[in-house]
Backbone bond lengths (Angstrom), bond angles and torsions (degrees), N, CA, C in turn:
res aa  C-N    CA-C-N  psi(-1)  N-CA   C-N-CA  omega(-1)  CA-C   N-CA-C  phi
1 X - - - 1.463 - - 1.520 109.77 -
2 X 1.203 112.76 136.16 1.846 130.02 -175.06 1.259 93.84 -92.11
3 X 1.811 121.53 128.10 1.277 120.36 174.74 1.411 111.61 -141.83
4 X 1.973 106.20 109.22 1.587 98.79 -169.25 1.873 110.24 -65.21
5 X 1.294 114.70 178.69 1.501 126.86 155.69 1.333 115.15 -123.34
6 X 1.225 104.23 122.58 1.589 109.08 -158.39 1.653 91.73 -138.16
7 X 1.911 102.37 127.25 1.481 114.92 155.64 1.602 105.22 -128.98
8 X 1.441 85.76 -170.39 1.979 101.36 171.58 1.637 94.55 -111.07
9 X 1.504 97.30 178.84 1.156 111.98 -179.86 1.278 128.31 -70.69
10 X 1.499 120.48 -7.78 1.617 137.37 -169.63 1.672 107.22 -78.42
11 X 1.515 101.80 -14.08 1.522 105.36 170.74 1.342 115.39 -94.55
12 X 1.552 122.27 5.75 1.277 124.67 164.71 1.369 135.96 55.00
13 X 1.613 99.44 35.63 1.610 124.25 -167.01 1.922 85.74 -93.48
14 X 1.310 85.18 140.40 1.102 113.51 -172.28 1.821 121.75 -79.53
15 X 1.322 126.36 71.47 1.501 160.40 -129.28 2.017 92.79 -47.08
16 X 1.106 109.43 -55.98 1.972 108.11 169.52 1.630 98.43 -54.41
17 X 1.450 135.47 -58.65 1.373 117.70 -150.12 1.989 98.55 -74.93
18 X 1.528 113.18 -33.21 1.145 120.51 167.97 1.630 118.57 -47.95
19 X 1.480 114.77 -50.05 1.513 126.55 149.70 1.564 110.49 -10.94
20 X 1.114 85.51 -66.89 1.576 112.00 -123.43 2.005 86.68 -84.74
21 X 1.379 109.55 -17.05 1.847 117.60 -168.24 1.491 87.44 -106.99
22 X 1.165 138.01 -40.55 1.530 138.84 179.20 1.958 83.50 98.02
23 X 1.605 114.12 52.74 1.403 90.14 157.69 1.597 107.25 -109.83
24 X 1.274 117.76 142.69 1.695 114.08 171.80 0.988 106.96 -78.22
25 X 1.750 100.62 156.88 1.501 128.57 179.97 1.002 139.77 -136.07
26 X 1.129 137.50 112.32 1.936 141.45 -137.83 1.412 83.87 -97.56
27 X 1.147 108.95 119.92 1.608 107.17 150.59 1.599 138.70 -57.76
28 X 1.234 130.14 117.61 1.773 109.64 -161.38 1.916 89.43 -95.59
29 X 1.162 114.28 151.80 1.586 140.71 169.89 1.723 95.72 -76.45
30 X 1.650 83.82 131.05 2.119 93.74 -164.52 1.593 75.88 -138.13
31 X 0.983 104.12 121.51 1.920 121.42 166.90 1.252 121.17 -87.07
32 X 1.076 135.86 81.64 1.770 117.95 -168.03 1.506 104.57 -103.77
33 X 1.488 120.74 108.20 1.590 110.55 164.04 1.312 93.14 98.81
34 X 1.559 140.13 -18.57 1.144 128.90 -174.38 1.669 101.30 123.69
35 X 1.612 115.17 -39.44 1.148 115.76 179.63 2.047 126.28 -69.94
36 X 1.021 130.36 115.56 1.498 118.09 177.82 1.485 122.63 -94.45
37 X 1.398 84.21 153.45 1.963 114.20 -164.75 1.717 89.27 -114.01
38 X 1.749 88.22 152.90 1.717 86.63 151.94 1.677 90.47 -122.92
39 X 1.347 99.86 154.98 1.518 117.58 -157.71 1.000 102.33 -82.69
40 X 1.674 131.19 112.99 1.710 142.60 178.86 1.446 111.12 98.17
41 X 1.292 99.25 -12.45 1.850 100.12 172.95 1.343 129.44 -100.36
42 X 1.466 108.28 -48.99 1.280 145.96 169.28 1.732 112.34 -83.97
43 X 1.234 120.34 -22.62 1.259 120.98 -153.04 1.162 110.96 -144.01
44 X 1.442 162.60 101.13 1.189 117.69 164.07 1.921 142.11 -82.44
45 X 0.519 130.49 -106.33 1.726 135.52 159.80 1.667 102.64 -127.46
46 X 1.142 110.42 -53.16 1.864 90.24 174.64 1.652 117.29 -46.57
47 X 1.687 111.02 -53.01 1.288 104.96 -176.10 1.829 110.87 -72.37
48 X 1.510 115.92 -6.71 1.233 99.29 178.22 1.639 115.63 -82.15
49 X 1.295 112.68 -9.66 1.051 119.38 -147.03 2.011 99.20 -101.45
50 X 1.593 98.99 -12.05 1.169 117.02 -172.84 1.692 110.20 -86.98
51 X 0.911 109.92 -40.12 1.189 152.25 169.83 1.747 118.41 -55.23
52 X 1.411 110.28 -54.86 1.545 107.47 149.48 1.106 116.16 -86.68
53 X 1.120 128.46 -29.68 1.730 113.87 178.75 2.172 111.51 -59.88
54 X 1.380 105.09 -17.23 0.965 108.19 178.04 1.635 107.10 -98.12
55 X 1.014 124.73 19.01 1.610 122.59 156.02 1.392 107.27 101.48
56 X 1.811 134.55 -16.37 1.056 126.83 -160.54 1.417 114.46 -60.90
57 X 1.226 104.94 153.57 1.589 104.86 162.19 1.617 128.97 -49.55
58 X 1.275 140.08 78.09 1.720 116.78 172.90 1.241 123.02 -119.85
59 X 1.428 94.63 144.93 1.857 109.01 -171.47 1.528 91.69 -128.61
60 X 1.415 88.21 -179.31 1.913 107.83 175.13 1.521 89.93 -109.21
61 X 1.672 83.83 -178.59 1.750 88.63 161.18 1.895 91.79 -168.27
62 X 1.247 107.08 163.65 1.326 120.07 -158.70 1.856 93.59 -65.61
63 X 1.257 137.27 171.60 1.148 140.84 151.35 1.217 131.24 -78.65
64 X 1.302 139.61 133.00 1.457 129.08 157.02 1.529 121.14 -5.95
65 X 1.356 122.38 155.72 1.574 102.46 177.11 1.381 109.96 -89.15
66 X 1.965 109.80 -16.31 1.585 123.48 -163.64 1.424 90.33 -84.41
67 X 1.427 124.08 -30.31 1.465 99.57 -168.53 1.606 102.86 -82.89
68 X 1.482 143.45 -12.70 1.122 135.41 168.22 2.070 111.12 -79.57
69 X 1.190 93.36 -16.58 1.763 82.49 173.95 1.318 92.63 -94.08
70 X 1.184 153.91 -30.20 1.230 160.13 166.24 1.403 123.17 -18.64
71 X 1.740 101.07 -64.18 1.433 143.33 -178.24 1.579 107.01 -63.43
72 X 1.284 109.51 -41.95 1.644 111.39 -168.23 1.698 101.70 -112.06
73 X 1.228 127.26 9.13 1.266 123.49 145.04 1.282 133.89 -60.79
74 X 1.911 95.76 -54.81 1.455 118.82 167.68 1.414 102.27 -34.87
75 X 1.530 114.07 -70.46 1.220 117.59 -151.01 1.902 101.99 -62.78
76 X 1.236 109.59 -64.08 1.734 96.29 171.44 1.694 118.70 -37.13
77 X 1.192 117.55 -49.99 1.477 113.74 155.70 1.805 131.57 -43.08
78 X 1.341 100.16 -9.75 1.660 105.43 158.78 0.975 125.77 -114.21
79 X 1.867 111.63 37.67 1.312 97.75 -179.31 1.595 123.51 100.81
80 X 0.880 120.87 -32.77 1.423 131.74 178.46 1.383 114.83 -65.14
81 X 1.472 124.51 133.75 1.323 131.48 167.36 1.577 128.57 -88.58
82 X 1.056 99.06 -40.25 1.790 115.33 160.60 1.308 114.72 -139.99
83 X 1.596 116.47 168.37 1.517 125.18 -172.76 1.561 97.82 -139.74
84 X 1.160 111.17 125.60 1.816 118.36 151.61 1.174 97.09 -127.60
85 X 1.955 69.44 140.89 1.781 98.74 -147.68 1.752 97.39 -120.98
86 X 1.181 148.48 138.77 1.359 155.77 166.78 1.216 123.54 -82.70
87 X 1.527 127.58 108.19 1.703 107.05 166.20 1.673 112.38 -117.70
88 X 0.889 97.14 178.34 1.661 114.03 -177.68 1.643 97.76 -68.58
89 X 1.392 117.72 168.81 1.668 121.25 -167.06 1.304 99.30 -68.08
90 X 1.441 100.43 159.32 1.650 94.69 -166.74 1.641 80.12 -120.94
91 X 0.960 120.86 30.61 1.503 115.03 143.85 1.821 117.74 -111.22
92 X 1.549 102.48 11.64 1.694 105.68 174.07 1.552 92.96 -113.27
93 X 1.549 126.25 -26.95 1.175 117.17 -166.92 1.781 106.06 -135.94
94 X 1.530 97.81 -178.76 1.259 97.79 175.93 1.939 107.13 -126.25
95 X 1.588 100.48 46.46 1.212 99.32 -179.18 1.334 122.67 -78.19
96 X 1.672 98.59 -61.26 0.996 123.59 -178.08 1.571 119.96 -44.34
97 X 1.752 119.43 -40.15 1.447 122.74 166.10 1.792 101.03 -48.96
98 X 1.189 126.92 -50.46 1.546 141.20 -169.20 1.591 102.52 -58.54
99 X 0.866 123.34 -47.36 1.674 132.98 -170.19 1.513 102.08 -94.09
100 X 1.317 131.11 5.07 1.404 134.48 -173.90 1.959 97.84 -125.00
101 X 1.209 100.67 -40.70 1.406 95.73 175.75 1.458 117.77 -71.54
102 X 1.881 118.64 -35.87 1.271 129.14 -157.87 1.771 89.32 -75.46
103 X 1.412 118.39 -40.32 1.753 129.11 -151.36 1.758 84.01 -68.21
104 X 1.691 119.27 -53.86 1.454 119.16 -166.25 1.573 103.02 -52.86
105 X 1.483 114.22 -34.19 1.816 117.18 -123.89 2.232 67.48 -96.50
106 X 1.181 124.14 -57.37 1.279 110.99 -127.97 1.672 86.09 -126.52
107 X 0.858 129.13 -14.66 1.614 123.57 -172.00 1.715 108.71 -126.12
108 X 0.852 127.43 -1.03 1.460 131.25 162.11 1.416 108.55 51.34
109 X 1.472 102.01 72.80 1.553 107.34 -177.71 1.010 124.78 72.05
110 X 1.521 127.42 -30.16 1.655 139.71 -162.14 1.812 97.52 -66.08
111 X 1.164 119.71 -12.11 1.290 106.80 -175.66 1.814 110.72 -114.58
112 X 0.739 158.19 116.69 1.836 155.86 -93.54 1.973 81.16 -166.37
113 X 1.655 119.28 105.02 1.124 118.99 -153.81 1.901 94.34 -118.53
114 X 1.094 125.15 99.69 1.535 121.05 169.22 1.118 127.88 -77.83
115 X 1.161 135.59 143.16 1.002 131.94 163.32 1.802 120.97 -105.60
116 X 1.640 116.87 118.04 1.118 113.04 -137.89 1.994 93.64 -87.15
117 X 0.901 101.47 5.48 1.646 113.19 -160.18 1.754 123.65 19.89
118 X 1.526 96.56 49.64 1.214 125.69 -173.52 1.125 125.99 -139.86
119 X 1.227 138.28 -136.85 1.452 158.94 -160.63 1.534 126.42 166.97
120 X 1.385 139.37 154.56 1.640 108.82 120.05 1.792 90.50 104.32
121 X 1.377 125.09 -143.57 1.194 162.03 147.52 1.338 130.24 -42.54
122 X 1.620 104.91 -38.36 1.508 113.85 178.43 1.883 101.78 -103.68
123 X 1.310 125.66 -21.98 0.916 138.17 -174.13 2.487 98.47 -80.61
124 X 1.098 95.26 -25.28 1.431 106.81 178.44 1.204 113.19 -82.81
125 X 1.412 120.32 -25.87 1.326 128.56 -164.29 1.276 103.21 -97.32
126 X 0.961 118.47 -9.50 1.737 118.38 -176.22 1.804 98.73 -99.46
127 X 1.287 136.41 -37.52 1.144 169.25 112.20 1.855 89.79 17.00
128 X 1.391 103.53 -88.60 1.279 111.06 -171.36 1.466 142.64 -55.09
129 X 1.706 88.50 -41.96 1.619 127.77 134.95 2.204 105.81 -13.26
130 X 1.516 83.74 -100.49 1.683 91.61 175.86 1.536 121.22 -24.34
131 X 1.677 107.99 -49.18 1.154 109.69 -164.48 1.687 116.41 -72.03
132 X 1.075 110.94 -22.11 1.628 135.41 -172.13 1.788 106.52 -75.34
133 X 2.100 103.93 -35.51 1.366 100.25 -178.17 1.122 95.99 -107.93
134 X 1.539 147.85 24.85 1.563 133.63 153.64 1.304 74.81 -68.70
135 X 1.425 128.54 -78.59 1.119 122.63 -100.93 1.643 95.39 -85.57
136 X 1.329 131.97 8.65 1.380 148.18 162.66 1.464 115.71 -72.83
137 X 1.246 101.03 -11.37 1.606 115.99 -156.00 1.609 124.88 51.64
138 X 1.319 93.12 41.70 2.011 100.33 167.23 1.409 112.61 -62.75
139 X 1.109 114.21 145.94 1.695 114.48 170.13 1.578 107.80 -71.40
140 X 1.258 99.48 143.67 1.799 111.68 -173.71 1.684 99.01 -43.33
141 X 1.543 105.52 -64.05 2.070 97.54 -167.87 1.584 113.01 -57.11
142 X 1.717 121.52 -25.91 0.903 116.02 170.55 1.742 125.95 -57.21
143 X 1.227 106.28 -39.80 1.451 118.22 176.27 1.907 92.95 -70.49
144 X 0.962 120.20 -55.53 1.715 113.99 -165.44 1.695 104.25 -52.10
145 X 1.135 109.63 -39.59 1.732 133.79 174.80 1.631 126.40 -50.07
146 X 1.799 90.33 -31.59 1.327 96.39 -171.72 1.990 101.37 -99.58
147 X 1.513 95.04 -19.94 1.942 87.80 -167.59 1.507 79.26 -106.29
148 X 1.342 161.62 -9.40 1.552 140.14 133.48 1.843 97.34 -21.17
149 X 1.128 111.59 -85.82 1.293 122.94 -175.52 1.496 126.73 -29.60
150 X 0.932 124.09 -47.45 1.491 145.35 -176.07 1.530 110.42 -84.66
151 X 1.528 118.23 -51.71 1.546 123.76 168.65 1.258 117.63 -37.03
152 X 1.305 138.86 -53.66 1.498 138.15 176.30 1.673 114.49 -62.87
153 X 1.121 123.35 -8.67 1.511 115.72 168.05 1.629 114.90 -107.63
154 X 1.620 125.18 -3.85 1.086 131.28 176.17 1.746 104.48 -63.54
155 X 1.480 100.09 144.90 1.705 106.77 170.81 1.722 90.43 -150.17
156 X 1.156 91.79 150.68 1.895 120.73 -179.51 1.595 102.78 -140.54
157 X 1.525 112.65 131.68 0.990 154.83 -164.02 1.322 111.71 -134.13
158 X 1.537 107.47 107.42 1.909 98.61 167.84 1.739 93.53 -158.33
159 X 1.515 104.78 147.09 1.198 120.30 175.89 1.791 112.10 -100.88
160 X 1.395 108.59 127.58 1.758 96.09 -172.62 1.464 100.26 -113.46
161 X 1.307 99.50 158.61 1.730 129.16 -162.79 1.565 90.16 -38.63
162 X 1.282 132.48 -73.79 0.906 133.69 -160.37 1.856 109.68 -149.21
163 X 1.585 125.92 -150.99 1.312 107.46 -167.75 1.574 106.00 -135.21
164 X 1.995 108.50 2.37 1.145 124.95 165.72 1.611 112.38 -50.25
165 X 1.249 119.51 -38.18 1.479 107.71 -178.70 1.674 119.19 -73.81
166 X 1.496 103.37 -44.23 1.447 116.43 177.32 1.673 113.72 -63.81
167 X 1.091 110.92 -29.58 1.695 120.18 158.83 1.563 114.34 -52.45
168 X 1.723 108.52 -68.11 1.523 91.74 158.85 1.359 157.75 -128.04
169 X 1.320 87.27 63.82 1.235 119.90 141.02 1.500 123.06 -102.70
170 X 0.896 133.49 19.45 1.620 121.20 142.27 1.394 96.00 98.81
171 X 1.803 118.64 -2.37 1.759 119.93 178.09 1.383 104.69 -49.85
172 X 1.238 107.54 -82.33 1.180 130.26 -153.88 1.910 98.53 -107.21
173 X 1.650 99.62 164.64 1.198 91.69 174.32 1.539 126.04 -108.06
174 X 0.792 100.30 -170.64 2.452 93.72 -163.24 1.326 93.83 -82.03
175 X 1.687 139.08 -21.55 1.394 102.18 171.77 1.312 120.14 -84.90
176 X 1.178 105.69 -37.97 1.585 114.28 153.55 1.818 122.42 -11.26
177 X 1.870 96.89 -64.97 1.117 103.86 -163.94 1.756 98.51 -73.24
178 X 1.189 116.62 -48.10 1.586 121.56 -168.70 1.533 92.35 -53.31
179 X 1.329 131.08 -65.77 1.161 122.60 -157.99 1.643 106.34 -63.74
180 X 0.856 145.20 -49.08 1.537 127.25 137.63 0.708 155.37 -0.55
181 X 1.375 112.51 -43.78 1.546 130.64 -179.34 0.824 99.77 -94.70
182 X 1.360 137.89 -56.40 1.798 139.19 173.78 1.481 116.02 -42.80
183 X 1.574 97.62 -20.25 1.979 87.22 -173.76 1.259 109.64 -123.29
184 X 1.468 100.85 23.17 1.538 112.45 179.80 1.793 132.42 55.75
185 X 1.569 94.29 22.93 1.787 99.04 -174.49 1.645 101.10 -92.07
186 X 1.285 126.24 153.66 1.236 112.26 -170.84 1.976 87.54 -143.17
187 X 1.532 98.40 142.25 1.939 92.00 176.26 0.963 114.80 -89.60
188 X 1.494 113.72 160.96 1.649 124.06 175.80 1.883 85.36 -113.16
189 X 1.329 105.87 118.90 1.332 127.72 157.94 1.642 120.35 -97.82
190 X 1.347 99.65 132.93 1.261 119.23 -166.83 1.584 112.94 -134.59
191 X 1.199 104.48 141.30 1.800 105.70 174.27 1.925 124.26 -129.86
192 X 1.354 75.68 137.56 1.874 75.07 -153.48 1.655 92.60 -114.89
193 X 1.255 118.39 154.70 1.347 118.30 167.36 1.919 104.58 23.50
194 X 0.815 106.10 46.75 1.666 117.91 153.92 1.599 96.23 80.22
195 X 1.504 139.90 5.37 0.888 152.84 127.70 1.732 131.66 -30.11
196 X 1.578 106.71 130.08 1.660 110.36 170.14 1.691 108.23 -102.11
197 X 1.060 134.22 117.34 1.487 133.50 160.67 1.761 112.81 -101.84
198 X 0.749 107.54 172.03 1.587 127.61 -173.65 1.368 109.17 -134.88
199 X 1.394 127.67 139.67 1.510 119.94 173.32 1.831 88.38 -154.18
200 X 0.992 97.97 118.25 2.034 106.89 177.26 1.504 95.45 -101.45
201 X 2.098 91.92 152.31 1.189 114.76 -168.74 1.031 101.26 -128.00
């Protein structure tokens, strides 16, 4: 049995080394200013990164439902017999419900839908994980079995530049952020059991 590894871009795998492993990659919808990107195609991370440092507004937004049956057609069209697929916490997003409804509604199980209850680095590592036990030839539930397991002790830790981006984006709110910025405290955000916390310094 042929079994793709499939994430989005919120796990921040790096699109040549992804190439280059044969893992797929959903593009996520990045709004900047009102205008939309798809993330690594349209956009890259240098210019996104240019882009918030310059104050713009950016959000996501959910995908089409055709472009996610779209995406995992292709991939059965190369051959593939099943797909486990990775999303970002589905308590930060509402992907993962989307990629769990589309796998029931239109692919009849054939698509094996995780939820990485993460992001980022730790959301990659579970990602990489999979790819290491296809290629062992683990059975798909066995691999789903083993990063179930492992997901509840993951924690992520990151401190951001400042709180202009998390302002707009809809994190936090603008007095919040102003009063912050004026007194120079900046948060360390952290995610626990598929959880966002905040702790200012």
């Amino acid at each position: 049995m042929k079994i793709a590894v499939s994430t989005d871009t919120s796990s921040t795998i790096n699109l040549e080394l992804a190439k280059e492993l044969g893992i797929h990659v959903f593009p996520l919808n990045v709004i900047i200013n009102g205008e939309e990107f798809l993330d690594g195609i349209s956009i890259d991370q240098d210019k996104l990164n240019t882009e918030m440092r310059a104050g713009k507004v950016i959000k996501t937004s959910t995908p089409p439902p055709m472009d996610v049956i779209n995406y995992f057609t292709k991939i059965f069209e190369e051959g593939y017999d099943r797909v486990i697929h990775f999303t970002i916490s589905s308590k930060l997003s509402s992907m993962n419900n989307l990629f769990n409804n589309i796998s029931n509604d239109y692919f009849e199980g054939k698509v094996v839908v995780i939820d990485s209850y993460s992001l980022a680095t730790v959301m990659l590592s579970h990602v990489l994980l999979a790819y290491e036990e296809v290629n062992k030839g683990t059975e798909i539930e066995t691999i789903k079995e083993m990063i179930e397991s492992r997901k509840n002790n993951d924690f992520l830790c990151f401190v951001p530049e400042n709180l202009t981006a998390l302002k707009n984006g809809g994190r936090i709110s603008p007095a919040v952020a102003t009063i912050a910025n004026f007194i120079g405290v900046v948060p360390v955000l952290t995610f626990n059991n598929g959880h966002k916390d905040s702790t200012f310094l």
